[in-house]
C-alpha positions as CSV (number, residue, x, y, z in Angstrom):
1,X,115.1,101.5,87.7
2,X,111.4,103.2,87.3
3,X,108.3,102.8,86.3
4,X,106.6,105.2,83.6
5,X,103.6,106.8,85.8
6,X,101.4,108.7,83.1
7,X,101.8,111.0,80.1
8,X,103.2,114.6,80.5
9,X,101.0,117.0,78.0
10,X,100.0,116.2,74.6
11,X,103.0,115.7,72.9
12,X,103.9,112.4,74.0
13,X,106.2,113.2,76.9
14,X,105.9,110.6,79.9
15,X,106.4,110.8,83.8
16,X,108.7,108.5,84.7
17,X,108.9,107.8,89.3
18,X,112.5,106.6,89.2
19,X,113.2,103.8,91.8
20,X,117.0,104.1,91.8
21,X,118.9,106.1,94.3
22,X,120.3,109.1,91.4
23,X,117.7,109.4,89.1
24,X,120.8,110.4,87.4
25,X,121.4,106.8,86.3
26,X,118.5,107.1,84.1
27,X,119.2,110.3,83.0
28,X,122.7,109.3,81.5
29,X,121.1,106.3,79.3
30,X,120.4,106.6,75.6
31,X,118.2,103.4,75.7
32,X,115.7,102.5,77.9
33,X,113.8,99.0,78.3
34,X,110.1,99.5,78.7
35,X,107.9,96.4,79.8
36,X,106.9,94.0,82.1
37,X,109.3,90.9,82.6
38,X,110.8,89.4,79.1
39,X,107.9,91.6,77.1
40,X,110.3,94.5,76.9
41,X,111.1,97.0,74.2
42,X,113.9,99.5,73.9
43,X,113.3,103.0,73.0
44,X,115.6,105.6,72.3
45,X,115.4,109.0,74.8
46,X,115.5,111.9,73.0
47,X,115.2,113.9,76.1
48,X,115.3,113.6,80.0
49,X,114.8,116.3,82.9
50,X,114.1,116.4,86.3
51,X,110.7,117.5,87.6
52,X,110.3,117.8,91.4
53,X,111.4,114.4,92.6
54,X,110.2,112.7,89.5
55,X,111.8,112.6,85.8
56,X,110.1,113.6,82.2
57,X,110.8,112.1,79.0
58,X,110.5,112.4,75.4
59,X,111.1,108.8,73.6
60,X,111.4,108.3,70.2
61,X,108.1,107.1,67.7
62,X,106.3,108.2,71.3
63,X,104.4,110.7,69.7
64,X,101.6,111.9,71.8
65,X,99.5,111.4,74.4
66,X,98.2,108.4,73.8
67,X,101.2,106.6,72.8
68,X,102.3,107.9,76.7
69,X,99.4,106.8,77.9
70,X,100.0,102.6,76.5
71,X,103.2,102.9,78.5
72,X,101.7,104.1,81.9
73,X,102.7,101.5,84.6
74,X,104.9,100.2,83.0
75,X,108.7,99.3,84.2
76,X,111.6,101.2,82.9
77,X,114.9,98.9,83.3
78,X,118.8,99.1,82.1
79,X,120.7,96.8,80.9
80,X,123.4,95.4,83.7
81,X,126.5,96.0,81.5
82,X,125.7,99.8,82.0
83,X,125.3,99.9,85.2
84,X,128.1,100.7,88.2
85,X,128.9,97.9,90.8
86,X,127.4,98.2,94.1
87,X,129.4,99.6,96.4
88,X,130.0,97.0,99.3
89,X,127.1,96.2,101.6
90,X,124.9,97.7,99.1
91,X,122.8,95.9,96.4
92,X,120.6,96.0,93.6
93,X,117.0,95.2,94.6
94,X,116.9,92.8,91.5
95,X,119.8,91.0,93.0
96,X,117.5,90.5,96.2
97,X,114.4,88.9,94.3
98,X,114.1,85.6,94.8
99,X,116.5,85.1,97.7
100,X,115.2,82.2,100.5
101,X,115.6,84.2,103.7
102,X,116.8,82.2,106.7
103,X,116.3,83.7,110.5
104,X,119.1,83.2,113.0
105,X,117.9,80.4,114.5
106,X,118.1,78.5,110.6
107,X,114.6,78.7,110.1
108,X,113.4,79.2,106.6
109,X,111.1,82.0,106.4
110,X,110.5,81.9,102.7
111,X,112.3,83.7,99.4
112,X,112.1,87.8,98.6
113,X,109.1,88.4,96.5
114,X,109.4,92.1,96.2
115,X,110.9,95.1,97.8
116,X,108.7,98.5,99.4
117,X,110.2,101.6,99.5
118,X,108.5,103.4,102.6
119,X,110.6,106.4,103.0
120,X,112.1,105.9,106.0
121,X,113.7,102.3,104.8
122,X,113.0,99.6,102.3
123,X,111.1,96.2,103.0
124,X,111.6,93.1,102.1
125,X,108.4,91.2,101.2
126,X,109.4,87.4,102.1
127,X,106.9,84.9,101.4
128,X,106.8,81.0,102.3
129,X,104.4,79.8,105.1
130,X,103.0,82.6,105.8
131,X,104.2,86.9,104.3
132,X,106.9,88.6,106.7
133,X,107.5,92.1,106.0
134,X,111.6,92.8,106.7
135,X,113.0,96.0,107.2
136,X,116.6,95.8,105.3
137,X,118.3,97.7,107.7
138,X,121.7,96.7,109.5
139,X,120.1,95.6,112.8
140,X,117.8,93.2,111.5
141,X,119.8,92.2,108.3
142,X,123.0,89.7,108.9
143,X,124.8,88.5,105.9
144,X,123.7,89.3,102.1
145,X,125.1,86.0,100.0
146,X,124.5,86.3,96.4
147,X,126.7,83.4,95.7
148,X,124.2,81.4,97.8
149,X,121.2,83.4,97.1
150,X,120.6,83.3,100.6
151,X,119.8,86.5,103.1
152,X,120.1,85.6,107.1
153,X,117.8,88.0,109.3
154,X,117.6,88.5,113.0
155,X,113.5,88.2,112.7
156,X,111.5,85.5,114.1
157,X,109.2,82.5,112.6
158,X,105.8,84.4,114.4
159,X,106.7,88.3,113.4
């Protein structure tokens, strides 16, 4: 959902860069999950605000800067139960990792490591013989299967 990106003053406020589409998402949660993979922790937000296109945040027994700074890179995540369903033909890039991606043609081009957001559209980072970088836009991007965990692209074996 974010990522903590440094402390804010000396007080033990942080800078969070949300990932998700309404930073609002973040905003509305009591608890957040601060970690990397299954090392997470839950703190409580005492308070949330906007700032420019980022967020700040006070969490509780985060009492100054260098309590901040120990979280700085850091992922922020939600638990699922408190988050809406996608609406259709939408998804939740964690729903997306790990994926095998198959082009038209049936070839396996390899599973969704990650996702880039470059402004303009995300990416999906596939890697199997060799790293394809996908842009998941309609065009290029056929059928989403979670069921299947299986994406089908219109993007050739040597791109």
């Amino acid at each position: 959902m974010g990522r903590v990106a440094a402390p804010f003053g000396v007080k033990g406020w942080i800078k969070v860069q949300p990932f998700c589409e309404n930073p609002e998402t973040l905003m509305d949660n009591a608890f957040w999950r601060i970690g990397r993979d299954d090392a997470q922790r839950s703190f409580e937000v005492v308070a949330v605000q906007p700032h420019g296109k980022a967020l700040i945040a006070r969490l509780a027994g985060v009492d100054d800067r260098e309590a901040a700074f120990a979280l700085r890179g850091l992922d922020i995540a939600l638990p699922r139960a408190v988050l809406p369903e996608p609406e259709a033909d939408t998804f939740y890039w964690a729903d997306l990792l790990g994926l095998a991606v198959f082009n038209r043609e049936g070839v396996a081009l390899g599973h969704v490591e990650r996702l880039l957001e470059t402004g303009a559209h995300d990416v999906l980072v596939v890697k199997g013989r060799r790293e394809h970088l996908i842009p998941f836009v309609a065009p290029i991007v056929g059928d989403v299967d979670l069921e299947t965990r299986r994406i089908e692209v219109d993007w050739g074996e040597d791109y």
